[in-house]
C-alpha positions in Angstrom: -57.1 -69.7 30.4 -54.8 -67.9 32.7 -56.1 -64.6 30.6 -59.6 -65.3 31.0 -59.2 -65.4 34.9 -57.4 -62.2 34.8 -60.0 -60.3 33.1 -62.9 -61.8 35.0 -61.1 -61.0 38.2 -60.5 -57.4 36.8 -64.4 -57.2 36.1 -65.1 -58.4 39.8 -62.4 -55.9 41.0 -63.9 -52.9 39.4 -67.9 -54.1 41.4 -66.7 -53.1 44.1 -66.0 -49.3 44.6 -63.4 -47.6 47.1 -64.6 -46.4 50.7 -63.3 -43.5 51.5 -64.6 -41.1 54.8 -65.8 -37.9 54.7 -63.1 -35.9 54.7 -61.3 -38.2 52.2 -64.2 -37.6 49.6 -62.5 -34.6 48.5 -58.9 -36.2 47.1 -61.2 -38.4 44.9 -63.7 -36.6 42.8 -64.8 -37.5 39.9 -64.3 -41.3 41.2 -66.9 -43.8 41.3 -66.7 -44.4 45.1 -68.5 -45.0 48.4 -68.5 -42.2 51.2 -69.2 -42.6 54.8 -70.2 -40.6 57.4 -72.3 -39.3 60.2 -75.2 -37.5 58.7 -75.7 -34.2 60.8 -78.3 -32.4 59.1 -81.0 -32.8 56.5 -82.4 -29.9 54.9 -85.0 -30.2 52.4 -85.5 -27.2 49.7 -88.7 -27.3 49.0 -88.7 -24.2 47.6 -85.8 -24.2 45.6 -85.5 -25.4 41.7 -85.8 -29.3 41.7 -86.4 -29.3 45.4 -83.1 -31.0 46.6 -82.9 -32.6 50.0 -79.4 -32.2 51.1 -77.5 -34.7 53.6 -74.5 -32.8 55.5 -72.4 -35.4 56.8 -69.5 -34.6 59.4 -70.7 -31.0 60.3 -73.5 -28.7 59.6 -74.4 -26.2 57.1 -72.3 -24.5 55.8 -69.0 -26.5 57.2 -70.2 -30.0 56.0 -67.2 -32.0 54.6 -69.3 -33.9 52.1 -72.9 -33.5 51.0 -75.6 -36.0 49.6 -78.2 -34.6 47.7 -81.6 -36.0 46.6 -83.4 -34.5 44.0 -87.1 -33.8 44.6 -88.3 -36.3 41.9 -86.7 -39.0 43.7 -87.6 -38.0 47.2 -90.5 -40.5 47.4 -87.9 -43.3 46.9 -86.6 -42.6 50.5 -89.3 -43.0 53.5 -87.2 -42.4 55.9 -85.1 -39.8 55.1 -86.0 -38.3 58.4 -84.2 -40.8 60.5 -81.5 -40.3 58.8 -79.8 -37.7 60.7 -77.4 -38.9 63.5 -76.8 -42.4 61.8 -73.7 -43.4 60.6 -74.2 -43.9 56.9 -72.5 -44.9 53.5 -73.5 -43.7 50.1 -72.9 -44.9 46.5 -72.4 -42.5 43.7 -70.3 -40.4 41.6 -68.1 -38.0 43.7 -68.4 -34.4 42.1 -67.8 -31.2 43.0 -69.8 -27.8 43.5 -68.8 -24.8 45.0 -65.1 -26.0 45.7 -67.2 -28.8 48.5 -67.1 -32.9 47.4 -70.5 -34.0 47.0 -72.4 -36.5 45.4 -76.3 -36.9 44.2 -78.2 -40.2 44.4 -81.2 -41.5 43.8 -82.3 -44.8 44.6 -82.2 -46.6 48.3 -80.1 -49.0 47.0 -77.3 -46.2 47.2 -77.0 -46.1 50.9 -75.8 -48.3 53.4 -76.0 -48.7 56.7 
C-alpha cells in the first residue's frame, strides 16, 4: 500500500514542471519546464523557412534572455499573438538551446499562461 502511494505521488510530482524566470532558463536546458517572463518583442518571419514567430522575453533582439518560437503551421492556433507583447507571460515546453541562447518552441495555446 505504502508503495503504491509513493509511486502515484511520484506520477503527480512529475505533472507539474519547474518554473524558472528568464534568466534562469539557461541552467536548465534540455529540462521539461515552465519559463516566465515579460515578452518585449514579437517578430514574425514571414519570409523565412517555416515562417517562425519569435517571442523575446526580458529584452529585445538580439539581447533577449530566452526566446519562444512559433512555427508558421501553428500560428493560426494563437489569435492573439499581437497582444502579447508587454504581458507578463509563462510558457510550457522543452527548454533547448540554439546559438548558445535558451529557447523553447511551442505550439498549442494550452502552452502559455497568463
Amino acid at each position: 500500500m505504502i508503495k503504491a502511494i509513493f509511486f502515484l505521488l511520484l506520477f503527480f510530482l512529475q505533472l507539474y514542471s519547474a518554473i524558472y524566470t528568464a534568466k534562469e532558463a539557461w541552467d536548465h536546458v534540455g529540462e521539461d519546464a515552465v519559463v516566465c517572463g515579460r515578452v518585449v518583442s514579437v517578430y514574425y518571419a514571414k519570409r523565412s523557412k517555416g515562417q517562425p514567430t519569435f517571442l523575446n522575453l526580458e529584452r529585445p533582439y538580439p539581447n533577449q534572455l530566452f526566446t519562444v518560437i512559433i512555427w508558421g503551421d501553428k500560428r493560426s492556433a494563437f489569435k492573439n499573438i499581437g497582444d502579447f507583447t508587454g504581458k507578463r507571460l509563462c510558457f510550457e515546453g522543452t527548454i533547448q538551446s540554439y546559438h548558445e541562447r535558451p529557447e523553447m518552441e511551442i505550439d498549442s495555446p494550452s502552452q502559455v499562461r497568463r
